[in-house]
N, C-alpha and C positions, 0 to 999 in steps of 0.2 A: 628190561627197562620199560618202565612206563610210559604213555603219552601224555605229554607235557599240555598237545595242545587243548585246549576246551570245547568239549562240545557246543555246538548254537544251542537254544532253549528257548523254548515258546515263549512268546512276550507274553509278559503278565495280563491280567485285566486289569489293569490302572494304567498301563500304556495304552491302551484299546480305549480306552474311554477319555483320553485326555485330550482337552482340542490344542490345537494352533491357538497360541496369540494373536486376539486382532489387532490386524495393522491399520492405521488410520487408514481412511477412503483417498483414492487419488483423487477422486474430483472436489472432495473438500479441500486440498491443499490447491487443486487445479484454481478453486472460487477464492483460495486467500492471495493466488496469486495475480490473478485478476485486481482485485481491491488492491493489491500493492503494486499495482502496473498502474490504477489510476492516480494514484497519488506523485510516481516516478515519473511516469510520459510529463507532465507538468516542466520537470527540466528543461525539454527541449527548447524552452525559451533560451538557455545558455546556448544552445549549439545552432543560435541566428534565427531560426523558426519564427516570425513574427506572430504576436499572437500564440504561440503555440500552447504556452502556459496554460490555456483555457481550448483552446480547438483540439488539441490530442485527447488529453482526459474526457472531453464532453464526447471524443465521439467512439471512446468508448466504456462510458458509461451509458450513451442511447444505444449502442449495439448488446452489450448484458446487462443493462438493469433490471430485464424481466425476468432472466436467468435465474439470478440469483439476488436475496434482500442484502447480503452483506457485499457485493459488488455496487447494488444501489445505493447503499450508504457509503460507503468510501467514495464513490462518484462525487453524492452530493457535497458533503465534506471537502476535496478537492475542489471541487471548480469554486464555489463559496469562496473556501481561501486565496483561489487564486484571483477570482472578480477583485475580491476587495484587496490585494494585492496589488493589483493592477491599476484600484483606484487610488490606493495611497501614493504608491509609485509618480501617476499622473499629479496629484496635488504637490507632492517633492519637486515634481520638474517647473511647476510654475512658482514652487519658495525658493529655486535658485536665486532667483530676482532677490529675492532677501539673506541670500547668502546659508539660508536653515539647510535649504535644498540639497546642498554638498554634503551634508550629515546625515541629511536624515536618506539620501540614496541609497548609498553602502551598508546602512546600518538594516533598513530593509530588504537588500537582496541577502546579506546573511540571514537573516530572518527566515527568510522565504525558503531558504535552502536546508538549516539548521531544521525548522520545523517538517518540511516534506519530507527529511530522511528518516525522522522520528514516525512519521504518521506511515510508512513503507515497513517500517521494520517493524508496527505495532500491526499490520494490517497483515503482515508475511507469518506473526503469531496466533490470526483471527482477534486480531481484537480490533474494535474500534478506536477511534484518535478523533478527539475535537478539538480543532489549530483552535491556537487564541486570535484574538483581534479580528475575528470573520464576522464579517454582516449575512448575514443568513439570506441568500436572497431565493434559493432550491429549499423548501423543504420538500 
């Protein structure tokens, strides 16, 4: 009876010559993750953090912005949104007096919220995200 089993055989030269697939870089996924830490930390105004909307994101966006340009820009994007945020916010709390204020509060933290998960999840892809209703005040 013969043997069934197969002999090994030299790899061909076309397996020798074929490379690995590149896999993306860790640190460009490390730098999208950054850009989408600055647009997230922005939350911790929910979790009581006074301020935090703008003190988390700013301080880290001055710790990697030189890092990397696309952590820079999500920085400034973030905090922008969030300043002017923070100013509309403050104009709502004194149109309570007029009754607008009750409307127009809710209607801005879903805002605030709806948009920052979008600008996280577009910055988690490398891409950039420009919130609407921002006063540019970082270029």
């Amino acid at each position: 009876m013969e043997n069934d089993a197969a002999e090994p055989t030299e790899p061909s030269i076309e397996a020798e010559t074929q490379q690995p697939p590149v896999l993306p870089s860790t640190e460009v996924k490390a730098d999208h993750t950054i850009g989408m830490l600055c647009h997230l930390l922005s939350l911790t105004l929910l979790l009581g953090v006074p301020l935090g909307n703008i003190l988390v994101p700013l301080t880290v966006w001055l710790i990697k912005r030189d890092e990397d340009q696309f952590v820079d820009l999500c920085g400034k994007e973030s905090l922008n949104f969030q300043i002017s945020m923070t100013i509309y916010m403050v104009i709502a709390g004194f149109l309570i007096l007029l009754f607008v204020g009750l409307f127009m509060i809710p209607i801005l933290m879903i805002l605030n919220i709806v948009y920052t998960i979008i600008a996280a999840i577009k910055a988690s892809q490398g891409t950039s995200y420009t919130y609407p209703l921002t006063i540019r005040f970082i270029k």
